[in-house]
MIVEX-793342 format. One record per residue (C-alpha): residue number from 0; residue in one letter; x, y, z. Coordinates in nm, 4 decimals. Each point is the difference from the previous one (the first is absolute). Last residue first. Layout:
REM MIVEX-793342
i/aa/X/Y/Z
NUM/A/X/Y/Z
...
This chain:
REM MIVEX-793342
i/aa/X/Y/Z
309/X/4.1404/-5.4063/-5.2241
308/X/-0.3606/-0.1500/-0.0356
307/X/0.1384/-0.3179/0.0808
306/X/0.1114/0.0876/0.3429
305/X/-0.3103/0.2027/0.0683
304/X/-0.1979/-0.3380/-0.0650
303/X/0.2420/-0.1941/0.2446
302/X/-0.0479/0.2724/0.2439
301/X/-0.3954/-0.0529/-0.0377
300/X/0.1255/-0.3460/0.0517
299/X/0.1759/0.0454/0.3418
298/X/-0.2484/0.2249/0.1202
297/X/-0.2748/-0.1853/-0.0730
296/X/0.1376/-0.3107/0.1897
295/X/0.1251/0.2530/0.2805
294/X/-0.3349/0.0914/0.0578
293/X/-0.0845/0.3606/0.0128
292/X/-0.2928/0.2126/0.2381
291/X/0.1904/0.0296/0.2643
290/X/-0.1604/0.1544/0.3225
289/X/0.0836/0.2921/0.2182
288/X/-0.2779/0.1316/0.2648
287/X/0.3486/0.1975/0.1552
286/X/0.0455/-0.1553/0.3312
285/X/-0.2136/-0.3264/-0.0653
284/X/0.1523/-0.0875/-0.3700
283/X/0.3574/0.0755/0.0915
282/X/-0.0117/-0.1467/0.3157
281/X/-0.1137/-0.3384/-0.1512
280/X/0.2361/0.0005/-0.2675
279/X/0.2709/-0.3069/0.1134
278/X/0.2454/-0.0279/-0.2487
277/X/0.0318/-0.3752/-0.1424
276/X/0.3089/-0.1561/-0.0676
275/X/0.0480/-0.3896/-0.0324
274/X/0.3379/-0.0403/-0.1175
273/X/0.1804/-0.1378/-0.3397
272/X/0.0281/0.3641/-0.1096
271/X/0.1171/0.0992/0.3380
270/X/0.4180/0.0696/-0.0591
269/X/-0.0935/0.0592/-0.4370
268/X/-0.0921/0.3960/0.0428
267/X/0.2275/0.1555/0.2488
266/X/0.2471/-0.2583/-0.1591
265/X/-0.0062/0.1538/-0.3435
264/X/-0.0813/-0.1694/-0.3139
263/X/0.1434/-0.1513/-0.2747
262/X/0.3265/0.2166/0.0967
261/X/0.3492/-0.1240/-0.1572
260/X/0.2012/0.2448/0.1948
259/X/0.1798/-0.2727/0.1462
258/X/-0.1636/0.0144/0.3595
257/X/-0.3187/0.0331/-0.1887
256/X/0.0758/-0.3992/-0.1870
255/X/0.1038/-0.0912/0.3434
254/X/-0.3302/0.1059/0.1871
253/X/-0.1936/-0.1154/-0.3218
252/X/0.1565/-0.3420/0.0291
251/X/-0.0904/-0.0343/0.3701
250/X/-0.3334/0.1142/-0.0336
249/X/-0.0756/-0.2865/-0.2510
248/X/0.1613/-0.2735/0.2289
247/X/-0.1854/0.1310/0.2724
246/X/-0.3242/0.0327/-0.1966
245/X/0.0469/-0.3618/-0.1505
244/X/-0.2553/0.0804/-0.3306
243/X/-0.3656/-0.0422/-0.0691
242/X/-0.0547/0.0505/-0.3787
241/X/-0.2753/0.2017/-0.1370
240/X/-0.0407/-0.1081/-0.3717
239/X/-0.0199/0.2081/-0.3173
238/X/-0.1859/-0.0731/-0.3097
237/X/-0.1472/0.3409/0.0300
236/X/-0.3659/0.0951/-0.1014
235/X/0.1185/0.3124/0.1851
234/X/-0.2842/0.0310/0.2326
233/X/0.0415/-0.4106/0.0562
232/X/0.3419/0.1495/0.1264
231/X/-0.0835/0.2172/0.1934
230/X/-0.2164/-0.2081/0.1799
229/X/0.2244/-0.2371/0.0992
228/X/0.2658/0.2390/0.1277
227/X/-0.2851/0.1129/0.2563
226/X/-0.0833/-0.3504/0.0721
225/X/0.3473/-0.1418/0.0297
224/X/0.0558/0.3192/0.2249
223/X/-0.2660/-0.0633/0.2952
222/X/-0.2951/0.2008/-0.0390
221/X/-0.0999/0.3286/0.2073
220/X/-0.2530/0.0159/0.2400
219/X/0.0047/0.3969/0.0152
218/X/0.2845/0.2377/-0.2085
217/X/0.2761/0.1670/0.2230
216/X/0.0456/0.3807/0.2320
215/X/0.1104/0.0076/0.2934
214/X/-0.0536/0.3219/0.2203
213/X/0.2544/0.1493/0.2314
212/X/-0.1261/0.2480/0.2422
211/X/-0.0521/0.3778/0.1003
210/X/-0.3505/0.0321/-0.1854
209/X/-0.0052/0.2295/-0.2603
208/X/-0.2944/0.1509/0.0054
207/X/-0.2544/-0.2602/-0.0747
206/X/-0.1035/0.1372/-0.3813
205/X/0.3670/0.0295/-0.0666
204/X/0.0298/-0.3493/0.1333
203/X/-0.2446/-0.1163/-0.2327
202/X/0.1481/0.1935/-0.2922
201/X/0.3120/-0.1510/-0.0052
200/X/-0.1898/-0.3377/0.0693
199/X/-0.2021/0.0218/-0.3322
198/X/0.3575/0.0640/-0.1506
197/X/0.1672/-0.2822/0.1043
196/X/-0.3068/-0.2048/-0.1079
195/X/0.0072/0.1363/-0.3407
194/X/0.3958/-0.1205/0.0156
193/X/-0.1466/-0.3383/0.0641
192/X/0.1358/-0.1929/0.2749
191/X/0.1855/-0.3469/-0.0100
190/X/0.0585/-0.2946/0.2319
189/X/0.2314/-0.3129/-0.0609
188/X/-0.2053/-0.3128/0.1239
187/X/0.2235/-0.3435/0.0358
186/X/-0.1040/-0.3018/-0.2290
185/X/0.2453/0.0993/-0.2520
184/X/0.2338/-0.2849/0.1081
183/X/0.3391/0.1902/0.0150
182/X/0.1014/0.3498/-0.1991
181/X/-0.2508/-0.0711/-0.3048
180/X/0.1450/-0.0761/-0.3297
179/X/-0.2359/0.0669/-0.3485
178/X/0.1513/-0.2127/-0.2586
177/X/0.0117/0.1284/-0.3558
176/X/-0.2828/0.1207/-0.2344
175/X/0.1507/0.2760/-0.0909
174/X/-0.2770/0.2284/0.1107
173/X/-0.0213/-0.1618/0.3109
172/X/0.3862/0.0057/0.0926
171/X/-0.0037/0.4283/-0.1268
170/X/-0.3042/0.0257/0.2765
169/X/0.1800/-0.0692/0.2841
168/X/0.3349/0.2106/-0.1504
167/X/-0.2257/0.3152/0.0223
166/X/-0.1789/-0.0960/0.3473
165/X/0.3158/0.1313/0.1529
164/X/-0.1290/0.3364/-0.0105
163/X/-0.3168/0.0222/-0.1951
162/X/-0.1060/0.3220/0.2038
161/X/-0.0953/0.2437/-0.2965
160/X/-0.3511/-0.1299/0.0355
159/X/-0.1076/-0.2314/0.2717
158/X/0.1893/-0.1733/0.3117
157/X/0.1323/0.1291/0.3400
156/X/0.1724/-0.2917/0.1640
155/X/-0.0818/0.0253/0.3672
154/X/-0.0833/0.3189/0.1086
153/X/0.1384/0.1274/0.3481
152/X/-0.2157/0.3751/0.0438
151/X/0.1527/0.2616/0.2661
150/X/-0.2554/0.2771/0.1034
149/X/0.2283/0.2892/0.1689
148/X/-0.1915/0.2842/0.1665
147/X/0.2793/0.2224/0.1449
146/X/0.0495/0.0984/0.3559
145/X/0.3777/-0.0369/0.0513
144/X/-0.0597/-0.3557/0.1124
143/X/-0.1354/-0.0647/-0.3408
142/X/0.3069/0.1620/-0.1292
141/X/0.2344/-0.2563/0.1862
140/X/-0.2595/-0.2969/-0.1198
139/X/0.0319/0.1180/-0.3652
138/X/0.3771/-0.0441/0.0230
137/X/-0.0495/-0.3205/0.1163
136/X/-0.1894/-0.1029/-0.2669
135/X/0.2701/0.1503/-0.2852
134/X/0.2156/-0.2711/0.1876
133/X/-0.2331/-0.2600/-0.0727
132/X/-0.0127/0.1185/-0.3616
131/X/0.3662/-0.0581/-0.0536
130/X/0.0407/-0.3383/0.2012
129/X/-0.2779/-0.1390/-0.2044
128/X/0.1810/0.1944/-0.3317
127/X/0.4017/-0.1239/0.1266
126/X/-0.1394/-0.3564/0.0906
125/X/-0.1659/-0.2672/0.1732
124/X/-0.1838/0.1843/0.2583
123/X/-0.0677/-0.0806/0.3288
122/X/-0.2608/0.2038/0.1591
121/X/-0.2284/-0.1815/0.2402
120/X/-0.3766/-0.0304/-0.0769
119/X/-0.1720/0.2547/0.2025
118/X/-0.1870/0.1084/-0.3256
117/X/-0.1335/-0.3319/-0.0464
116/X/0.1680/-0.3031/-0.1951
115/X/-0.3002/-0.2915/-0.0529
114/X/0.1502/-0.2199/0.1225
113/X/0.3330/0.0123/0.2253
112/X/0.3835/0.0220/-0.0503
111/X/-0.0607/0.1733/-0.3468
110/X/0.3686/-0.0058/-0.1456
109/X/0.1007/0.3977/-0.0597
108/X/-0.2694/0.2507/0.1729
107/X/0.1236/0.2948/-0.2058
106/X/-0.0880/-0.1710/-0.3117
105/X/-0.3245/0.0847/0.0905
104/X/0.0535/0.3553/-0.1666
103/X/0.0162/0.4027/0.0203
102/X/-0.2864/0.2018/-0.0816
101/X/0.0346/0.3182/0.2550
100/X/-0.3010/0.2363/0.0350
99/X/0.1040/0.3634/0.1407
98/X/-0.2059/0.2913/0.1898
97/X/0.1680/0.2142/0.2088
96/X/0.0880/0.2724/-0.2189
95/X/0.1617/0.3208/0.2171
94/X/0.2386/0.0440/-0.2761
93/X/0.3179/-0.1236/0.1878
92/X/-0.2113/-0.3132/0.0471
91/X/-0.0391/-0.0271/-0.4029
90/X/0.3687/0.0873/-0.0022
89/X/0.1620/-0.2942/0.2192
88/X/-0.2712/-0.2458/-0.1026
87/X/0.1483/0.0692/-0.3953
86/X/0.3467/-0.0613/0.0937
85/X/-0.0347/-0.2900/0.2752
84/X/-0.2288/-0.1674/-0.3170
83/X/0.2385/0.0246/-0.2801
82/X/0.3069/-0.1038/0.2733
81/X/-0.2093/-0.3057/0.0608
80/X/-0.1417/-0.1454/-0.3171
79/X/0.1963/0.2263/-0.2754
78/X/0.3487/-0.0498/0.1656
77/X/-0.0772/-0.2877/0.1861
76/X/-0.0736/-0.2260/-0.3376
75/X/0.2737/0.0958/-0.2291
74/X/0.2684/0.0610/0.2887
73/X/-0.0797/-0.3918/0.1347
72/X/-0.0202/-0.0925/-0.3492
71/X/0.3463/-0.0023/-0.1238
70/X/-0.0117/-0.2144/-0.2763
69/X/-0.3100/0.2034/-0.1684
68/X/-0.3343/-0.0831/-0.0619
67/X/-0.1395/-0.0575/-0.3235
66/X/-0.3947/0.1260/0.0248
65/X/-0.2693/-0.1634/0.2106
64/X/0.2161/-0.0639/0.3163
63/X/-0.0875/0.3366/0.1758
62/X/0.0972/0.3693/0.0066
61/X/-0.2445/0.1654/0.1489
60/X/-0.2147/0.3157/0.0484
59/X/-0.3679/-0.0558/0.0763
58/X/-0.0225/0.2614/0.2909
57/X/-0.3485/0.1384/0.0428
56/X/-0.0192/0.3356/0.1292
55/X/-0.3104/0.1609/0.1762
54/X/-0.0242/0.3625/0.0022
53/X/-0.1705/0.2535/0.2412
52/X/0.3292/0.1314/0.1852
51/X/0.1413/0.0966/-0.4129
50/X/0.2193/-0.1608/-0.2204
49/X/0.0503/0.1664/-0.3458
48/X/0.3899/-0.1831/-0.0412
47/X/0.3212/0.2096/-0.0150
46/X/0.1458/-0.1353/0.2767
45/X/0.0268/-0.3270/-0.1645
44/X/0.2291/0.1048/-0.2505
43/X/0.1885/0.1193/0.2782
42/X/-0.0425/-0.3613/0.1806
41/X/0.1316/-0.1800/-0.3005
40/X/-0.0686/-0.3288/0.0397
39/X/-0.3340/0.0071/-0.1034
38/X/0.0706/0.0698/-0.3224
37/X/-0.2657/0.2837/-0.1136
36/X/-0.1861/0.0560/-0.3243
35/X/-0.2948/0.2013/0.1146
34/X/-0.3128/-0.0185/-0.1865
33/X/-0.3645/0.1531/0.0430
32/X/-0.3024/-0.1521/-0.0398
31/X/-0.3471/0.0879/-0.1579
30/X/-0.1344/-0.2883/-0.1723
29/X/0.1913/-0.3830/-0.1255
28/X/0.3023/-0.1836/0.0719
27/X/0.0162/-0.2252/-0.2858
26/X/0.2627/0.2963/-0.1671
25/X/0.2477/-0.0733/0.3168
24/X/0.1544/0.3146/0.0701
23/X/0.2952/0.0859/-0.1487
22/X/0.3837/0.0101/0.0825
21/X/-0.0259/-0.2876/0.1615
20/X/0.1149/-0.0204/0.3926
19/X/-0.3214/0.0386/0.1537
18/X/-0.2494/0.2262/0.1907
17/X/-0.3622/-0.0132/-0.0396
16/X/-0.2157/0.2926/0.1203
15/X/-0.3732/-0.0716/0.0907
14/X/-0.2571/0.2254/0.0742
13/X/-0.2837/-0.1857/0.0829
12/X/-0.3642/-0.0601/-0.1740
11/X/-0.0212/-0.3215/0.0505
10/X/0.0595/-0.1118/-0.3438
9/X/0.2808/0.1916/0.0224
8/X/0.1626/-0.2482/0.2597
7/X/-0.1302/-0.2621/-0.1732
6/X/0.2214/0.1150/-0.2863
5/X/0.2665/0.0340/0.2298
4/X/-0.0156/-0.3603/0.1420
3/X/0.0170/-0.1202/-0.3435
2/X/0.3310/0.1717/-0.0467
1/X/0.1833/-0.0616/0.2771
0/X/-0.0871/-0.3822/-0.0087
């Protein structure tokens, strides 16, 4: 997302410095930018950013499920998550910079209680990256009570290019043909949002100033899972089928096979697959004239397409 968001950063004319752990700058990030490899964990490293009183910073950093994750990933997920973002909020403030977007996650909200999940939702998350990023949230609070400008966006799963995630061993059962297993009936709606989207919002709060609040951030109307799964597959001019499966039964196994080091997938991510989840926008689009423009049918096959291509 970091780097499409700074190309339409340029695009509008603004001065934009990216800041990141590789050695080099992206080379798709295109125009006038400069580069500072930082790890946000380091607060002298962090010292030595260009921040001034007029600049708006937009904190992306995090260490989520898309790559191997280690065994012990309570350290792996606060140390980047919520220690990364104390570090950097402690020396932006120091630097007289007040203003600060924070993308952190719906998984903060845990089992939706109520339809669709607003931003009052309760907080119960599942596991060490929920728990992470809710924490990194409170720490935002205790600097927007210190007079900062803190916009927090909750994105369901972000989906597009470079963010195939877990979608990876999806499309590996289409290609080959084989059985495609949903967790329970795959009647129930899973909700996506398009990493164009993400950015389109970025920008919208910019434009709004920042508003003190937490924003979510998901796809409209979207399809239950046999559909979306469906479709990829006729994409794919796969032989596959979409099998309904005992979700309890299913999320049983996958608990044990984790417990074992075995990991098919990780609880954060298989505890509501068999649930109806659907993030409540509305605020989003009224506070900050937000709308998304993707489908999570597209999505899902234009990441299909990108899938292939790599």
């Amino acid at each position: 997302m970091g780097r499409y968001l700074a190309n339409a950063l340029v695009e509008r004319g603004e001065q934009v410095v990216v800041c990141d752990l590789q050695q080099n700058i992206d080379v798709r990030i295109q125009g006038n930018i400069e580069y500072v490899m930082v790890d946000i964990r380091d607060k002298e490293m962090l010292k030595l950013l260009p921040v001034t009183t007029e600049d708006v910073v937009i904190n992306l950093a995090a260490n989520q499920y898309h790559t191997k994750v280690p065994r012990n990933r309570k350290d792996y997920f606060f140390s980047v998550n919520t220690e990364g973002t104390r570090c950097l909020l402690e020396v932006v403030f120091e630097k007289g910079c007040r203003n600060y977007l924070m993308f952190t996650t719906d998984m903060t909200y845990g089992r939706p209680q109520y339809l669709p999940v607003d931003i009052r939702h309760p907080q119960n998350p599942f596991g060490p990256y929920g728990q992470s990023k809710k924490a990194c949230e409170e720490i935002c609070f205790e600097y927007r009570r210190k007079g900062m400008n803190i916009t927090i966006m909750r994105p369901r799963m972000i989906n597009g290019p470079g963010r195939l995630g877990i979608l990876v061993k999806l499309f590996k059962l289409i290609d080959f043909n084989l059985p495609v297993p949903t967790i329970g009936s795959g009647k129930n709606h899973y909700q996506m949002i398009s990493v164009f989207d993400c950015v389109s919002a970025i920008l919208c709060a910019i434009d709004k100033g920042l508003p003190n609040k937490e924003y979510n951030l998901g796809s409209k109307n979207p399809p239950d899972i046999r559909t979306l799964l469906t479709g990829v597959v006729q994409v794919a001019h796969s032989r596959s089928k979409v099998i309904p499966t005992p979700g309890r039964l299913v999320k049983f196994i996958l608990n044990i096979l984790d417990n074992i080091g075995l990991t098919v997938m990780y609880k954060e991510q298989f505890m509501i697959a068999d649930e109806e989840y659907i993030l409540d926008i509305s605020e989003t689009e009224k506070d900050l004239d937000w709308h998304p423009l993707y489908n999570d049918e597209d999505m899902l096959k234009d990441a299909y397409r990108m899938y292939k291509k790599q």
